[in-house]
C-alpha positions in Angstrom: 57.8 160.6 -150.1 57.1 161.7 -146.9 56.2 160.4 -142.8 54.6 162.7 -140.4 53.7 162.8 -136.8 51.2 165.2 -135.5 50.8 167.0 -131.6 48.4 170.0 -130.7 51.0 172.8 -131.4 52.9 171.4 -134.4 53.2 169.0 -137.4 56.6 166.7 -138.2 57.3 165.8 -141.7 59.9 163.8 -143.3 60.6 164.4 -147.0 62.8 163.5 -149.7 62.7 166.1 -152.2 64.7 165.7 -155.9 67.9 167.2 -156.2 66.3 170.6 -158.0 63.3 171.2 -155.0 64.1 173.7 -152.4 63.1 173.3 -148.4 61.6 176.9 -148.4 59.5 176.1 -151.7 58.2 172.7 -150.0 57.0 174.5 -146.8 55.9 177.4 -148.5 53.2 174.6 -150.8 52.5 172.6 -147.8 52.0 175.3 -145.6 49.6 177.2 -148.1 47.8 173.9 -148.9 47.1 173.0 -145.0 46.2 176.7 -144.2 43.5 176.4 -147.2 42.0 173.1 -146.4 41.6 173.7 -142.9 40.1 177.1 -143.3 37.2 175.5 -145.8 37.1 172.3 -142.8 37.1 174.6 -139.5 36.0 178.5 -140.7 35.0 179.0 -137.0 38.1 177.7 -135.4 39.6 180.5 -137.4 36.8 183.1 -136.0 37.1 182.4 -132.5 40.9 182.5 -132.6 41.0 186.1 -134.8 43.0 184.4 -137.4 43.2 183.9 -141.0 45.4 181.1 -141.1 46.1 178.4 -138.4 50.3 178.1 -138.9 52.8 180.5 -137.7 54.7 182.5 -140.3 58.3 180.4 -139.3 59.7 176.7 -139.4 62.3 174.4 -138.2 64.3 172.4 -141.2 67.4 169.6 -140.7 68.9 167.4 -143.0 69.0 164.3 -141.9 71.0 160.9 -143.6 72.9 157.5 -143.1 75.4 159.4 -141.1 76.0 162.4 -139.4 78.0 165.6 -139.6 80.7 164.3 -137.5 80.8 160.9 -139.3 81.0 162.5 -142.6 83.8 165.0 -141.6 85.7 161.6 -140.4 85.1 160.3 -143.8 85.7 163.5 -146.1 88.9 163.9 -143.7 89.9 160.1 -144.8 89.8 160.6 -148.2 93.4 161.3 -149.2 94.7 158.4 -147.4 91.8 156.4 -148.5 92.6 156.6 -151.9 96.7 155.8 -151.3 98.0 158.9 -151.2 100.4 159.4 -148.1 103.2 161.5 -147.1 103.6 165.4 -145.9 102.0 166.7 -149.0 99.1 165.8 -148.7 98.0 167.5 -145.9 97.7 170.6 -148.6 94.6 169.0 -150.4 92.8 169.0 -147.3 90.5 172.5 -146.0 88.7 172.9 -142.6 86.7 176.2 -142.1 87.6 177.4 -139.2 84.6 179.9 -138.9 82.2 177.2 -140.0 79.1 176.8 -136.8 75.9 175.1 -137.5 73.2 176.8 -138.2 74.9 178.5 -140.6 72.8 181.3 -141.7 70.7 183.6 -139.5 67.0 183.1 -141.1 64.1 185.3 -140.4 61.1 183.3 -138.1 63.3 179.7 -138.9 66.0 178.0 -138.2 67.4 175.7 -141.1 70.7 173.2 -140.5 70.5 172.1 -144.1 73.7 170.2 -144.6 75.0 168.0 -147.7 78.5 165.5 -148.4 79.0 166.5 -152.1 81.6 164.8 -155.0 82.1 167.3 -157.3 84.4 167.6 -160.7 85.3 164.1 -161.3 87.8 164.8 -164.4 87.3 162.9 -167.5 88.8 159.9 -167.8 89.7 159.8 -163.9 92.6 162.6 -165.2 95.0 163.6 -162.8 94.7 167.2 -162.7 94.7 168.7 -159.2 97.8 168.4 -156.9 98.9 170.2 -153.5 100.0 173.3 -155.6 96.3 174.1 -156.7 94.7 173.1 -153.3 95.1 176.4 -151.7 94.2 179.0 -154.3 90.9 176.1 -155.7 89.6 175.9 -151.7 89.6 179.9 -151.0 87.9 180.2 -154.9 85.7 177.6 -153.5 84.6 179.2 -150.3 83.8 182.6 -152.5 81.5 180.3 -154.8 79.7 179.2 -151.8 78.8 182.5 -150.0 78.0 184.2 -153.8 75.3 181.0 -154.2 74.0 181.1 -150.6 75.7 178.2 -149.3 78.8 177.7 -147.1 81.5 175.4 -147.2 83.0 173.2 -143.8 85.5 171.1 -145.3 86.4 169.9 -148.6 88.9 166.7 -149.3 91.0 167.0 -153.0 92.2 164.5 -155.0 93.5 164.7 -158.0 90.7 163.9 -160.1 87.7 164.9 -158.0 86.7 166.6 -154.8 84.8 165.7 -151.9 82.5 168.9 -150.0 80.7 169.3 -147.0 78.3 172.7 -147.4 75.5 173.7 -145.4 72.9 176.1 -147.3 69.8 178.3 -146.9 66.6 176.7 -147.9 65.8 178.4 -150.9 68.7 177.1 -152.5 68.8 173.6 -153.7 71.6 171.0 -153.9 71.6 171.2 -157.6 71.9 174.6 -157.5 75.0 174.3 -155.3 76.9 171.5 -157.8 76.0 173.8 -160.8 77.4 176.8 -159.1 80.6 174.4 -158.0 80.8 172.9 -161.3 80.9 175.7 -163.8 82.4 178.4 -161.7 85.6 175.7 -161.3 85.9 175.1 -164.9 85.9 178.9 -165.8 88.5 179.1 -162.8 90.7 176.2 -164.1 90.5 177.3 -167.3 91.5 180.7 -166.6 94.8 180.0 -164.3 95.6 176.7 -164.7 95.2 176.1 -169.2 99.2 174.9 -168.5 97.6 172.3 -166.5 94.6 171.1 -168.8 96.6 171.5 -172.0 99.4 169.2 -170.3 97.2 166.7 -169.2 94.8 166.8 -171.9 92.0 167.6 -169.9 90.5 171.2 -171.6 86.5 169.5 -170.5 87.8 169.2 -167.3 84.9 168.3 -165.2 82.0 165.3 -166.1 78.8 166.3 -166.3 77.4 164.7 -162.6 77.9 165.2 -159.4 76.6 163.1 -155.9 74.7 164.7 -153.4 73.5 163.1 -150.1 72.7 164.7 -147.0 74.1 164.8 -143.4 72.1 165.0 -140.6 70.9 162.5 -137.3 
């Protein structure tokens, strides 16, 4: 699905891609399409100009949603309180990154703010598995995860049977990409320091098998 709004010097689009698609995969189709169709249409406009394609090499990319980033920070923020939980302790299961600036990422030719609100490893059965001890040690592990799988992490909200994320990424990586890597890497993690934990609380298949992704942008 997708709008677009046309001048003399560039094209708008807006597109909802599924949770697999990438933003450099969908510009790299549309841009090889459009450059195609209007070479066969216009093969002179192309002479006279000295060119073999009519689009410049880079792009500009932004998510864009019901709410914005600072919205969704107010909301990821909220969570702990939200949910009931009050009191000195839980100011633990909350992580700002204090080095996080949008863009992100430095791209060749583009500039991407690609920026997602992700709930992550919902424990089975709603378990009650993380707590203000894990916190720390889970949001630095996190932050590793993010910049290994191309995408980096602004804040993240725990509670003790699921986590809320906000991550920007670069465009060739897609939001599914950025659960799986959350999802599995986490498990493995949990598994490895905290089995105490899971074998106390029963929960060895820590995670469920979904995630929700939406993104942030004006």
């Amino acid at each position: 699905m997708s709008t677009n709004q046309f001048n003399h010097s560039h094209l708008r689009l807006l597109l909802s891609l599924k949770p697999e698609q990438t933003i450099s995969r969908a510009v790299k189709m549309l841009k090889g399409n459009l450059s195609r169709q209007f070479g066969r249409a216009f093969p002179d406009q192309l002479k006279r100009h000295q060119t073999r394609t009519p689009l410049a090499e880079g792009y500009f990319a932004r998510s864009s949603g019901k709410v914005n980033l600072e919205l969704a920070r107010k909301y990821i923020d909220a969570q702990t309180s939200h949910h009931g939980y009050k009191g000195a302790w839980t100011k633990a299961l909350k992580y700002r990154n204090p080095a996080f600036k949008s863009p992100a990422f430095q791209l060749p030719h583009s500039v991407c703010m690609l920026d997602y609100h992700l709930v992550v490893f919902v424990t089975k059965s709603r378990t009650a598995v993380f707590d203000e001890t894990i916190a720390p040690r889970l949001f630095q592990y996190v932050m590793a995860v993010g910049i290994k799988h191309g995408f980096v992490v602004d804040r993240i909200s725990l509670l003790p049977d699921h986590i809320h994320l906000i991550i920007e990424a670069i465009p060739s990586v897609s939001i599914n990409d950025c659960a799986l890597a959350l999802l599995n890497n986490t498990q493995q993690w949990m598994e490895k320091r905290y089995w105490g934990v899971l074998k106390e609380t029963g929960a060895w298949d820590v995670r469920q098998p979904s995630f929700y992704a939406g993104t942030v942008g004006e």
